[in-house]
N, C-alpha and C positions, 0 to 999 in steps of 0.2 A: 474710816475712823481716824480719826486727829492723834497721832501719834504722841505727840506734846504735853508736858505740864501743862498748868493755866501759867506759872510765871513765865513758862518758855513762849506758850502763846503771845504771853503781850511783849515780849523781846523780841519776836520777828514779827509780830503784826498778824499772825498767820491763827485766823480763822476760817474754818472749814465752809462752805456754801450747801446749805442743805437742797438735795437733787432735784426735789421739786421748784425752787426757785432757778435754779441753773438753768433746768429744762427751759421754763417760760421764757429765760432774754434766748435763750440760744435757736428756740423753735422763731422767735422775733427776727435775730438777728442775722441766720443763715438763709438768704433766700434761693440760690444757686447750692447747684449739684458741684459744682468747680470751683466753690467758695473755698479759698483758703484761709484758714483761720491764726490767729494769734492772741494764746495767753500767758502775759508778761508775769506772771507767779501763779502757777497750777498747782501747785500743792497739794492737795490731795486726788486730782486729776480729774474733780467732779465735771468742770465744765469740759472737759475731755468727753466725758461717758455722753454726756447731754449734747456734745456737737456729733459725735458718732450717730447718735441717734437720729438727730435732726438729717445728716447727711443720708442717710440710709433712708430716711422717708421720701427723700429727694430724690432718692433712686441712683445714688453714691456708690459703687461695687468695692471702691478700697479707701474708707474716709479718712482711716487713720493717718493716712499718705499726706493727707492736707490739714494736719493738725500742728501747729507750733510752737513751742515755749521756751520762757526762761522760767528759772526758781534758785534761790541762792541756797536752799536748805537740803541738804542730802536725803531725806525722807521721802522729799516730794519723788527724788530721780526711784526711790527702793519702790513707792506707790506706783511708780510709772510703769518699774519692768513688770512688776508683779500684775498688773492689768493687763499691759501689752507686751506678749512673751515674742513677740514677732517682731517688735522695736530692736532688733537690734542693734543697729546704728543710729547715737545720738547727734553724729557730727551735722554741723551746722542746720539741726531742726530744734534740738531740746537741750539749750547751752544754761549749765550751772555757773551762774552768774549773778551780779545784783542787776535788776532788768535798767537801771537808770546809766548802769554803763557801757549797753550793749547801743551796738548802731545797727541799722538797717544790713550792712554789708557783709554782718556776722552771720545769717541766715545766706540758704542756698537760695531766697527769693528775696527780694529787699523791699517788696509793699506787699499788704495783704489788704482783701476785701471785708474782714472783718475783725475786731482787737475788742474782746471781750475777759471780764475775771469780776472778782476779789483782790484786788489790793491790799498790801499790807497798812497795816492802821498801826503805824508807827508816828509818833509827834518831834517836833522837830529837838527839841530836848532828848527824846531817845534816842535819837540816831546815832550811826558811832561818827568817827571825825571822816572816816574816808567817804560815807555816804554825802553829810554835808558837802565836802568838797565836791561828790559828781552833782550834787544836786544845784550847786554854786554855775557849775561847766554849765547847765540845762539853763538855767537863767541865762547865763550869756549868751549860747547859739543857738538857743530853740528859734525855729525859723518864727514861732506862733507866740511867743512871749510876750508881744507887743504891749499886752497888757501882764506887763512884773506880776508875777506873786508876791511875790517879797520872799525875803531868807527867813519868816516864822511858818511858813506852809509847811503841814505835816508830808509826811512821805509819799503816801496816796496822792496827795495833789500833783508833785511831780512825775508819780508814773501816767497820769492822764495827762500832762502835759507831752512830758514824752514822747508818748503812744500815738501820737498823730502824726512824726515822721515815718512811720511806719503803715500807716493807712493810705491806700490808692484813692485817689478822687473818686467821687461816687460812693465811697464806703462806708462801713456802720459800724458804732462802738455801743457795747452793754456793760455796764456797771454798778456793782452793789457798792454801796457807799455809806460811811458813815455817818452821823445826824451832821458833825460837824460843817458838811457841805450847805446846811443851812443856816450858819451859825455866822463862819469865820469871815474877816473880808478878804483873806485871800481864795478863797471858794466862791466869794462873789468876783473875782476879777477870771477866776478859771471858767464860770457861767459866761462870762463875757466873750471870754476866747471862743468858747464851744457856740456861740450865737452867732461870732462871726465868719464860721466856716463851715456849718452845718447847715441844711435846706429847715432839719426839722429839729426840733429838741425837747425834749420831756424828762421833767423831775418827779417822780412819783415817790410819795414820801408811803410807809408801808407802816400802817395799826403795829401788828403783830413786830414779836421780839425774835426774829428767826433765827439767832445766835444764842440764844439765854444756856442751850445748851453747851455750846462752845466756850461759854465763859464772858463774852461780851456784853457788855453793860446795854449797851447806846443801841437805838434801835435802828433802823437799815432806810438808807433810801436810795431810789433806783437811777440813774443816769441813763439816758437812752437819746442816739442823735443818727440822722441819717442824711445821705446827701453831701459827702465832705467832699468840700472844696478849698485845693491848699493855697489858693489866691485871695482867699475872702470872697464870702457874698451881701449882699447889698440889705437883703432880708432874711429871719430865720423865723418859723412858725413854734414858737415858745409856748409851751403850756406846762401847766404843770396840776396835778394831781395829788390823791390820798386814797390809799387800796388799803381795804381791813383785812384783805387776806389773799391767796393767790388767785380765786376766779376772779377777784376786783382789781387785779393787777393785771392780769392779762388785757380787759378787757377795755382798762387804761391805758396799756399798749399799744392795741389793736385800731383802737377809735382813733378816726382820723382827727385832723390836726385843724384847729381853725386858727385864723390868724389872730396875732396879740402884741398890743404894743405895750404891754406890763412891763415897768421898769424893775429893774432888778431890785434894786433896795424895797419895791413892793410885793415879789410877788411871792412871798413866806403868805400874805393875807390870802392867799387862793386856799391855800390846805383850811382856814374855817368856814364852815358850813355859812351860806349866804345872808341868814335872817340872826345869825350870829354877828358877821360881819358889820353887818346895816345898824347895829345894836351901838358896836364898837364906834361905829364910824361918828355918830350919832352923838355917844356921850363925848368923843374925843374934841369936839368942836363948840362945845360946850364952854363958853367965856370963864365957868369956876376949876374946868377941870384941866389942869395942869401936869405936867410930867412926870417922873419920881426924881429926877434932877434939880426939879424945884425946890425941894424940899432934903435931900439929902445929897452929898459927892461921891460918884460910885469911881474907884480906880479898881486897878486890878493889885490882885495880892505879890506877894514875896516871888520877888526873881532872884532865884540861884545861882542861876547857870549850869547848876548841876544836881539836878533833884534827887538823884541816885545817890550821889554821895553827901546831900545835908539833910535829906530828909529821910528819919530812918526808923523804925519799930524795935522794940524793946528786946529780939532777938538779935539784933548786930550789933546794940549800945552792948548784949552783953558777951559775943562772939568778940568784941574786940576790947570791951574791959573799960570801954568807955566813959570818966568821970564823969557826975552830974555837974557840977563848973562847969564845962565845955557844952552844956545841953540843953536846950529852952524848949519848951513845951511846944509846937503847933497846929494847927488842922491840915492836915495833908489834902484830903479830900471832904468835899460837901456830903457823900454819904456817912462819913463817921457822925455827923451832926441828925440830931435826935431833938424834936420838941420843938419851943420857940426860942428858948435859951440857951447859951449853953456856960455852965460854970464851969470852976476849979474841980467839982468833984468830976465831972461829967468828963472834964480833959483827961484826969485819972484814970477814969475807968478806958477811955477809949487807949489811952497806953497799954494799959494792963492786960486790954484783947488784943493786943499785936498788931492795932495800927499804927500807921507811919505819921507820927505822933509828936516826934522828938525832931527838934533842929541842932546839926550839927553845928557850934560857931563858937569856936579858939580863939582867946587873946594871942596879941604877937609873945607873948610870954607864954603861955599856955600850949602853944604846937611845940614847944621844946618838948614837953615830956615824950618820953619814950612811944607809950601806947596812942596816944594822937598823934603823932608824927607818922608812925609806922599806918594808921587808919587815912591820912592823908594822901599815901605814896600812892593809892590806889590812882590819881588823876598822877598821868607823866604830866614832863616840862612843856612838850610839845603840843600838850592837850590845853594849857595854863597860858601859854603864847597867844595861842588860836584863840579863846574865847574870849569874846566881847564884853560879857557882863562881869568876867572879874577882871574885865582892864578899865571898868568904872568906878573900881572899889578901891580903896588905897589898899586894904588886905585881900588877894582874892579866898582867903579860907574863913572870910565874917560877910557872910548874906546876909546877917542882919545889922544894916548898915546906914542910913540917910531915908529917904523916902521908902524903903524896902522896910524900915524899924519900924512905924506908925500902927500901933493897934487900931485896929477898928472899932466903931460902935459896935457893927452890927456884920453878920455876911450872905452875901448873896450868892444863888446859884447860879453857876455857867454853865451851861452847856450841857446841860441831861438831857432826860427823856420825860421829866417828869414837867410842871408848871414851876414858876418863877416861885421863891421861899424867901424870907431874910430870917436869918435867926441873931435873935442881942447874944452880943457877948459882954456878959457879965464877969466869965472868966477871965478876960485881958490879954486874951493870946491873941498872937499872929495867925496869919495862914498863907499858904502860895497862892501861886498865879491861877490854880486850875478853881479857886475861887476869887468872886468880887467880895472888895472891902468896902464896907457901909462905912460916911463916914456925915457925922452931923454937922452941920452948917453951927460956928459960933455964932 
């Protein structure tokens, strides 16, 4: 069990892997009795229990012997002894760490035949400053970078980048993964990397919500690659898949691989059914039917720079006594929005239930006062240096500022689970980044 609030959950990214999905990549991905394994954030030590299992069907007499980890949270290590009363030396097997700072030579083995988890789903916004910086390190000397992520890849993306200096040629990685792997283009350039080193690779995107209990909004999709080659190879057998549940996951596993020259920017159209497709394909070529960019300019919403400290619920405005002057109304997120519309009253009400509702943003006259200055000091000097987006601002404590000030018509959703939405706004608020701004063509 997940020892964690939900807000502590989404600060380290740490949600649990329920045991039946564990089981299916670990019975996939351990095919040897002498498989050593590694998971870069074990946390609750599910896929622990699930490689135990698998090694022992293998006919494994001491599995635990060959099991690895990092986890940067102290829970994970109390889950660990409490499972394995026989662990008792952690040195260089099960180092409390952030997995993105650890190298190969911190372990008493420095490749392993398999690198399997849950990664934490942390965005690049939450990270603190030290993670950024090792995440900065991995961009420059990952031997596999070739293709940048960029500095907006949320955290996950860098542990799978990672995680291949630590894989022996020949080896297999399994991972639950967030939707946003089918979203972002730095997940399209991290598909790219993994095609070019892997013999085989599959994206199984999964019906079912298998975190809802965890707390997790976004629904799962599976990562699975075999065959790694740390020179690159010439070919990779790409497919990708949609499992409603775990027998249709397995069995999406399991089936072999045929060959596919799907371009990455296409191949999200493999997840709809085929006479859907054909439907799609159909009216898109169609001389009247035209884009949505035809017709309206989609940007993306309000950059902060620091979502935590400007965007904030009717509990902090008033744990810190915070004036309305210093306060503008905004959408935080596409779930507070309700209907087709959304107004003034409707902004109200979503304050009033303790969403994060309110934008922090002080005149250069107005941070003098006492209780906003003191609400401010939350961000150091050294935090205010570093960040990029308020070294675009002439004040970095007004995010609403130049193209970041622009209301929209309308907003659009990003990146859910659910179908594409706009809703009008009639109210005239803003919103962040983690929504799109409609915006009408004059």
């Amino acid at each position: 069990m997940n020892p964690h609030t939900l807000p502590k959950k989404r600060e380290l990214g740490a949600y649990y892997t329920p045991p039946a999905l564990s089981q299916v990549l670990a019975d996939w991905a351990i095919k040897n009795a002498n498989d050593n394994i590694l998971e870069p954030s074990f946390g609750g030590c599910g896929f622990f229990d699930s490689s135990i299992t698998r090694l022992k069907d293998l006919g494994c007499l001491s599995p635990d012997r060959q099991l690895f980890g990092v986890d940067i949270d102290q829970n994970a290590f109390d889950i660990l002894h409490s499972k394995f009363h026989k662990l008792v030396s952690i040195q260089k097997r099960f180092l409390k760490n952030d997995f993105i700072k650890i190298e190969p030579c911190d372990f008493s083995i420095s490749k392993f035949d398999v690198v399997l988890g849950n990664p934490p789903y942390v965005s690049m916004h939450n990270m603190t400053q030290e993670q950024r910086k090792s995440c900065e390190m991995i961009l420059r000397n990952s031997p596999f970078s070739s293709f940048t992520l960029g500095r907006n890849a949320s955290l996950w993306a860098f542990f799978l980048l990672h995680s291949l200096v630590f894989l022996k040629d020949g080896g297999r990685v399994a991972w639950v993964l967030p939707s946003s792997l089918l979203h972002a283009d730095y997940a399209k350039k991290l598909i790219a990397i993994h095609r070019k080193h892997f013999k085989v690779l599959k994206i199984i995107k999964l019906a079912e919500r298998f975190f809802r209990e965890e707390g997790a909004k976004e629904t799962s999709v599976i990562l699975i690659a075999e065959g790694f080659d740390s020179k690159g190879k010439d070919e990779c057998l790409f497919t990708v898949k949609a499992a409603d549940d775990l027998l249709e996951l397995r069995d999406a596993i399991t089936m072999a691989s045929n060959s596919s020259h799907m371009e990455i920017d296409d191949f999200k159209l493999a997840y709809i059914p085929e006479y859907i497709r054909n439907i799609y394909q159909t009216v898109s070529f169609r001389k009247e039917s035209k884009p949505l960019s035809h017709y309206l300019d989609i940007k993306i919403g309000m950059v902060t720079g620091a979502n935590k400290l400007f965007i904030i619920n009717k509990d902090t405005v008033k744990q810190f006594a915070l004036p309305s002057c210093v306060l503008k109304p905004i959408v935080g997120r596409f779930s507070s929005l309700t209907g087709i519309r959304h107004t003034k009253p409707r902004q109200e009400k979503i304050q009033s239930e303790g969403h994060r509702a309110f934008l922090v943003n002080p005149s250069q006259l107005q941070i003098n006062e006492n209780v906003v200055r003191e609400y401010l000091t939350q961000i150091t000097e050294e935090e205010k240096r570093k960040n990029r987006t308020f070294k675009k601002r002439p004040n970095w404590f007004e995010p609403d500022y130049g193209i970041d000030s622009i209301i929209p018509d309308g907003f659009l959703s990003y990146m859910i689970h659910r179908g594409p939405r706009i809703v009008i706004n009639q109210g005239r608020v803003n919103c962040t980044n983690s929504i799109h701004k409609v915006l009408g063509y004059s």
